[in-house]
N, C-alpha and C positions, 0 to 999 in steps of 0.2 A: 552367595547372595544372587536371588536372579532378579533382571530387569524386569519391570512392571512398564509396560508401555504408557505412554500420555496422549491423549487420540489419538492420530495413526502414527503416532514416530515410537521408534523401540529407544527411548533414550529415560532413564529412571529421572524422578524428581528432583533430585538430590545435580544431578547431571544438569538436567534444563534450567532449574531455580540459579545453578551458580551461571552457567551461560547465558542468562538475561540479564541480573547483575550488572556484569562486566558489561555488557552490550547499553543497558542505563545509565550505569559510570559514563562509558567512552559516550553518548549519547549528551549528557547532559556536559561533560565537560568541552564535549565541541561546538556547544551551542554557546558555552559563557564565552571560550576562547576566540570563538569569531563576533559574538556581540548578537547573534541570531533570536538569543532571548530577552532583547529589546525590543524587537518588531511587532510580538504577539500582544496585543490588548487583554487577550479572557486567559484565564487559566488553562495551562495547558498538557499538568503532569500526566493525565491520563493518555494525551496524543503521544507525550516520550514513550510512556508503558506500551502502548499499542506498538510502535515504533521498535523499541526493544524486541519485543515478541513479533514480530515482523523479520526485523532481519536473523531471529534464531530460525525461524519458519525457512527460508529462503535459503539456511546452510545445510538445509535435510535434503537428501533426494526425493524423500515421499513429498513433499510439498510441489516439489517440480512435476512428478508425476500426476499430481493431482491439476495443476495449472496450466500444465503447456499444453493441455491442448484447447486452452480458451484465451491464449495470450497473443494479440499481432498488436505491432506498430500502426496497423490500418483500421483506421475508424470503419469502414466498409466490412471490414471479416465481424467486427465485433457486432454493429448492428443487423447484418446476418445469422447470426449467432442467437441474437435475442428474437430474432424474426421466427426463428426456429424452435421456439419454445414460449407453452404457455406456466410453463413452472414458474412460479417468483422467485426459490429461492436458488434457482439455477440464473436466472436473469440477476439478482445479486451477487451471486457469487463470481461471472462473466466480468458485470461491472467491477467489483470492489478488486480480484487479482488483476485486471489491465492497470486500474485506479494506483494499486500498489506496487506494478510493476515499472510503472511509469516513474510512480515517485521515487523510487532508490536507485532508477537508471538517470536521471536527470539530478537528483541531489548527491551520488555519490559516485557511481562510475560515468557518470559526466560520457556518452557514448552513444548518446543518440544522434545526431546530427554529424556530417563529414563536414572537414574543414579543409579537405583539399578543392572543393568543386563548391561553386556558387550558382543554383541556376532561379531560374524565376520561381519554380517551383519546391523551392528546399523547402523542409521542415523545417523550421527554427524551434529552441528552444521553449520559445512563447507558445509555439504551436503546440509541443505536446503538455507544455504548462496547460493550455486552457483545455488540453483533450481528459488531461491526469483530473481537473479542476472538478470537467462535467461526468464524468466519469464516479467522484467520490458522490457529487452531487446524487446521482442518478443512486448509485448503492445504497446512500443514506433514506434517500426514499421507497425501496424495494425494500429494505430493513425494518421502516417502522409500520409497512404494508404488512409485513410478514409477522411480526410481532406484537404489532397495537396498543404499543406502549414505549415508553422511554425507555433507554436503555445504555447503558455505555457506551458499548460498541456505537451506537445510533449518535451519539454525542460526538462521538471521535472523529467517526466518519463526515459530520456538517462541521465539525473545526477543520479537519482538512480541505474540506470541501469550498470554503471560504475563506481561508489560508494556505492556499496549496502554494502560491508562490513565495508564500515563507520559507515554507518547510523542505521544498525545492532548492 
C-alpha cells in the first residue's frame, strides 16, 4: 500500500485522522481536568479542532521547514518581515506561524521567559500573551482580506484572538 501524501506531509490519512484524534482526546481532556473549559463564553469546538491539527502540524519536519524561517521571539524581525512584502497571504501566514508559535510555547512548553535572571527588561509571559494575542489579531484580518468571506479558519483565528489568554 503506498502513502498518498496530505499537503506537504507524506503521512496517509488513515495515519493523520488517528493522530489528531488522540491529540483532541488529550486536548479536550486537559481542558475539563484543569477546569480551562469554564473560562470560554462562545463555543469553541472548532478552536480544539484547529488546536489538534496544530500540534500534529508542529510534529512534522515539513511544517518547521516551512516556518522557521519566519519565526523570532522579536516583534522587530516580524514587522521587518511584513515590511518586506507586499503579498497578503505571505503577511498572514508570517502573523498566524509567530501567533501559533507563541501559543504552544507559552501554553505547553512553558519556555519562553528565564527564571534565573530578572532585569527591567524581561519579557514576561504577559508580554508574549499580548504579542501571541496581536499577532492572531492581525492573521485574522489578513485572512478575511484574502478571502472575503467568513470562513473557519477566519472564526478560529478572532476566538483565539480574543481569548489568547485562555487558551495560553
Amino acid at each position: 500500500m503506498t502513502k498518498k501524501p496530505f499537503l506537504y506531509f507524506d503521512v496517509d490519512k488513515g495515519e493523520r485522522d488517528s493522530a489528531i484524534r488522540f491529540l483532541l482526546g488529550a486536548i479536550l481532556r486537559s481542558r475539563t481536568e484543569s477546569g480551562a473549559d469554564r473560562h470560554i463564553e462562545e463555543f469553541d469546538e472548532d478552536v480544539n479542532i484547529y488546536l489538534a491539527h496544530l500540534l500534529f502540524a508542529i510534529a512534522l519536519p515539513e511544517y518547521h521547514e516551512l516556518a522557521e524561517p519566519y519565526l523570532s521571539h522579536e516583534s522587530s524581525d516580524v514587522v521587518r518581515w511584513i515590511k518586506s512584502t507586499e503579498d497578503r497571504t505571505i503577511r498572514y501566514f508570517i502573523f498566524k506561524v509567530n501567533a501559533d508559535h507563541l501559543l504552544i510555547h507559552l501554553a505547553i512548553f512553558d519556555d519562553l521567559t528565564s527564571q534565573s535572571s530578572r532585569s527591567l527588561f524581561e519579557r514576561t509571559p504577559r508580554h508574549f500573551s499580548e504579542l501571541g494575542r496581536l499577532y492572531y489579531e492581525q492573521a485574522a484580518s489578513y485572512h478575511s482580506r484574502i478571502y472575503r468571506k467568513r470562513t473557519g479558519v477566519g472564526d478560529v483565528l478572532h476566538k483565539l484572538s480574543r481569548h489568547f489568554q485562555d487558551y495560553s
